[in-house]
C-alpha positions in Angstrom: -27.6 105.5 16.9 -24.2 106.4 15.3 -22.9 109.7 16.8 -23.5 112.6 13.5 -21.3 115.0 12.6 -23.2 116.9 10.8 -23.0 115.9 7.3 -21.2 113.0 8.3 -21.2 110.3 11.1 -18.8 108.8 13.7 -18.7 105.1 13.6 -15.6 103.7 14.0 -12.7 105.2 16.7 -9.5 104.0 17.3 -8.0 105.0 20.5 -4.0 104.7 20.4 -3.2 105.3 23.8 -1.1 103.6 26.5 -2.6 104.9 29.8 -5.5 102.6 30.6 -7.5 105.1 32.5 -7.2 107.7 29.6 -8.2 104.9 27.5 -11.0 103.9 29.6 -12.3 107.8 29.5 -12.2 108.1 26.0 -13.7 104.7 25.0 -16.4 105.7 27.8 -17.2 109.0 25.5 -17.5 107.7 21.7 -19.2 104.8 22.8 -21.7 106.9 24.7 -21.9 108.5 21.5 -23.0 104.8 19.3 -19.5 104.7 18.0 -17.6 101.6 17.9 -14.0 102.1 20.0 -10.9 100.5 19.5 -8.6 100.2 22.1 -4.4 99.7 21.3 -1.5 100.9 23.4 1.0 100.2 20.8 2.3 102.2 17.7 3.1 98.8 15.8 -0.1 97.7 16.6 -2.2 101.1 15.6 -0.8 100.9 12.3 -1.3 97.1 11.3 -5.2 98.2 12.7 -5.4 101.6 10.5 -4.4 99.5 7.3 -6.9 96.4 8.2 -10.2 99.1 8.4 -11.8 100.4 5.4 -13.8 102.3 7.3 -12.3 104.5 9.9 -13.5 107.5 11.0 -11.3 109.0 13.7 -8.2 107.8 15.7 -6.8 109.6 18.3 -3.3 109.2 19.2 -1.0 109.8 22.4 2.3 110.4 21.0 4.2 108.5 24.3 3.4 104.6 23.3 5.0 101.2 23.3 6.8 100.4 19.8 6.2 103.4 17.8 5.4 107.0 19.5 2.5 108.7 17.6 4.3 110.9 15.8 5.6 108.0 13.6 2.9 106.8 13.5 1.1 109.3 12.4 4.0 110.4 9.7 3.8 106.3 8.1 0.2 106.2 8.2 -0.2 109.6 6.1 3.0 108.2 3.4 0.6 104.9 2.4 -2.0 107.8 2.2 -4.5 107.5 4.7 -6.6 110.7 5.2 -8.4 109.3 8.6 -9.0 112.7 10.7 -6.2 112.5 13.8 -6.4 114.4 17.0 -3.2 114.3 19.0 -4.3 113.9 23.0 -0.9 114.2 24.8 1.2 115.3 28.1 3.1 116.9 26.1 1.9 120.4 25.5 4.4 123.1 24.3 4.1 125.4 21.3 6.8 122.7 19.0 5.5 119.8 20.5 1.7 121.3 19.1 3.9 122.3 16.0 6.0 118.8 15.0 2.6 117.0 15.6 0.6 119.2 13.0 3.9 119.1 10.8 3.5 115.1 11.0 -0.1 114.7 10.0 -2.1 115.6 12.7 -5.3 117.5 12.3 -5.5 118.7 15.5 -3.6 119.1 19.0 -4.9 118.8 22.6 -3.0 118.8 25.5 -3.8 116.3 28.8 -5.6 117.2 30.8 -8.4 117.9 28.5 -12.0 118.4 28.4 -14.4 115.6 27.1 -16.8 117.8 25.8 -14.1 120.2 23.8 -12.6 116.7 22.0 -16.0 115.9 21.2 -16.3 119.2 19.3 -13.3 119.1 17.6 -13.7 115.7 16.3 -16.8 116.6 14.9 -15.0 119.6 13.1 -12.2 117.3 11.7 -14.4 114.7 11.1 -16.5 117.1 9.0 -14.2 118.5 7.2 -12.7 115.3 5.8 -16.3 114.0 4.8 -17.3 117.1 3.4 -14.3 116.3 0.8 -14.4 113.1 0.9 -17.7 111.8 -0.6 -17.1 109.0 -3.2 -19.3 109.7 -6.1 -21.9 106.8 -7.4 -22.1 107.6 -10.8 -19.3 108.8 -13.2 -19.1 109.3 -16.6 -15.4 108.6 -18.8 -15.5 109.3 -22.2 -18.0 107.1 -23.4 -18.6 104.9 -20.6 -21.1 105.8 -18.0 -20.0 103.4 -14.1 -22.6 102.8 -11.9 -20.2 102.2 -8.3 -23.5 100.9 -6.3 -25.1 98.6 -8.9 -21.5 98.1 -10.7 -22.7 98.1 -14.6 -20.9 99.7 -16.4 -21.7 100.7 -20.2 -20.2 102.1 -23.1 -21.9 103.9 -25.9 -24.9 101.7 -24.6 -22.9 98.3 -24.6 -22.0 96.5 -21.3 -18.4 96.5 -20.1 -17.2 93.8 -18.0 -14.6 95.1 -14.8 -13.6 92.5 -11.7 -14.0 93.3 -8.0 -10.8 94.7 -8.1 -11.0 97.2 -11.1 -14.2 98.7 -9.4 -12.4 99.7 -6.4 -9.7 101.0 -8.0 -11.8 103.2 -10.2 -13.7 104.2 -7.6 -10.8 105.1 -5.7 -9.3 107.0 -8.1 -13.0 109.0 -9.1 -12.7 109.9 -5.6 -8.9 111.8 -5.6 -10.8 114.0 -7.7 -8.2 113.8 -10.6 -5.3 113.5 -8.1 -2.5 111.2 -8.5 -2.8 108.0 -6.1 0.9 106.3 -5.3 1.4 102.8 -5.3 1.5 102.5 -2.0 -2.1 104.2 -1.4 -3.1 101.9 -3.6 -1.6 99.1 -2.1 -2.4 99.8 1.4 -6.2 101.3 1.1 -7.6 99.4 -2.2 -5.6 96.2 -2.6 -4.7 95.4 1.5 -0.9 94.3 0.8 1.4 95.9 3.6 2.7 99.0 2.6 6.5 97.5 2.6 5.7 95.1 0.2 6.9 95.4 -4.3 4.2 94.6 -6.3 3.1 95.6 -9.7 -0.4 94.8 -9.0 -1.5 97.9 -9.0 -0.3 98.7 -13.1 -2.1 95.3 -13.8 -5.2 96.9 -13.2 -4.7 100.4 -14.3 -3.6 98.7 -17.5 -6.5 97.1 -17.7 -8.9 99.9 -17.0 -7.3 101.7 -19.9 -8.0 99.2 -22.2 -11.8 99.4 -21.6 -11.9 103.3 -20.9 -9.6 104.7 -23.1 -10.4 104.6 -26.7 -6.0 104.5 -27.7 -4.6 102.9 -24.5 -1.0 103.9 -25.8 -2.5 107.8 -25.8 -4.7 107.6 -23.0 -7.0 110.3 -21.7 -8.2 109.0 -18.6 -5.9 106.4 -16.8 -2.9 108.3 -16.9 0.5 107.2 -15.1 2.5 109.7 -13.1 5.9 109.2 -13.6 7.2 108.1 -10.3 4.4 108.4 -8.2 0.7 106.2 -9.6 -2.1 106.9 -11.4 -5.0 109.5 -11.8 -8.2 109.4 -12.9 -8.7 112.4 -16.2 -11.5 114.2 -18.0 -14.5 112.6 -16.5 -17.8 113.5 -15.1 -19.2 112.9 -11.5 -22.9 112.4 -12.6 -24.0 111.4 -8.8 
């Protein structure tokens, strides 16, 4: 069965790590656990993986790799905005190398060597914390449209609206920010899967089209609303489940 964290579960691991018997140790523990674990000993190669997986739960990262060391990584992977929990499991140990890798997106620090059973426990505390804020909701309510995300029907003041595959996801991406703004690149990376160095306008093709079937004046919007030089958020609506 899937290893639990509580309120949440463990799944899906990536391992970013370059020694093999390290690697070995640590694919040994999650997969003990029911977890699936993903071995890759380069930084290139960690990040083309993080953007492929919609589903991720936890990658832990040494910071000495191949490529890219793990702070980068960590530091690219948190601009295109994923929020996958990180643990840091590295030789390198001192107060500001604990500090630069918490400063570069790290949710937590452990120094080599470490103890299995304390990196289970932590990952189940960063893991936690993330999916404690980090439920999508099923049910929202804008204006006068009520979205159903699991049976996707939508209606408005009774009537059916019609959104693609793609407007779905990015609604529901947005419902879950919470009313925070989502870049282009998020949106790029985590909803539409185009590489995060690649210009698109994609992404205001379908906010512009979301407005026109949520917002009642989509020149005065009140719920798809662009932030100058940043994306779009999600405004004044209800989670209803």
């Amino acid at each position: 069965m899937p290893y639990t964290a509580d309120s949440g579960t463990i799944n899906n691991v990536l391992v970013a790590e370059d020694d093999s018997v390290v690697a070995r140790g640590l694919k040994h523990v999650f997969k003990q656990r029911g977890a699936r674990v993903t071995v890759i000993s380069n930084g290139y190669d960690a990040i083309n993986f993080i953007q492929s997986e919609d589903f991720l739960d936890l990658a832990i990262v040494d910071i000495t790799m191949p490529g890219l060391n793990g702070l980068e990584v960590i530091r690219r992977i948190r601009e295109f905005g994923c929020e996958t929990p990180v643990i840091i499991v590295s030789g390198k140990d001192t107060i500001g190398d604990r500090v630069r890798g918490l400063e570069a997106g790290a949710d937590d620090y452990m120094g080599k060597p470490f103890n299995t059973h304390e990196l289970v426990t932590r990952a189940k505390a960063v893991c936690r914390r993330v999916q404690h804020g980090g439920r999508r909701p099923r049910v929202i309510q804008v204006g006068d449209t009520r979205c159903d995300f699991e049976s996707h029907v939508a209606l408005k003041n009774g009537q059916p609206v019609h959104f693609t595959p793609m407007e779905w996801n990015v609604l529901h991406y947005m419902a879950a920010r919470k009313g925070h703004a989502v870049s282009r690149p998020e949106f790029n990376v985590k909803v539409l899967k185009i590489p995060h160095d690649v210009k698109t306008r994609t992404t205001d093709r379908h906010a512009y089209a979301l407005r026109c079937k949520l917002d009642k004046d989509s020149l005065n919007p009140r719920h798809i609303l662009k932030v100058q030089g940043v994306g779009y958020r999600l405004a004044d609506f209800e989670v209803i489940a």
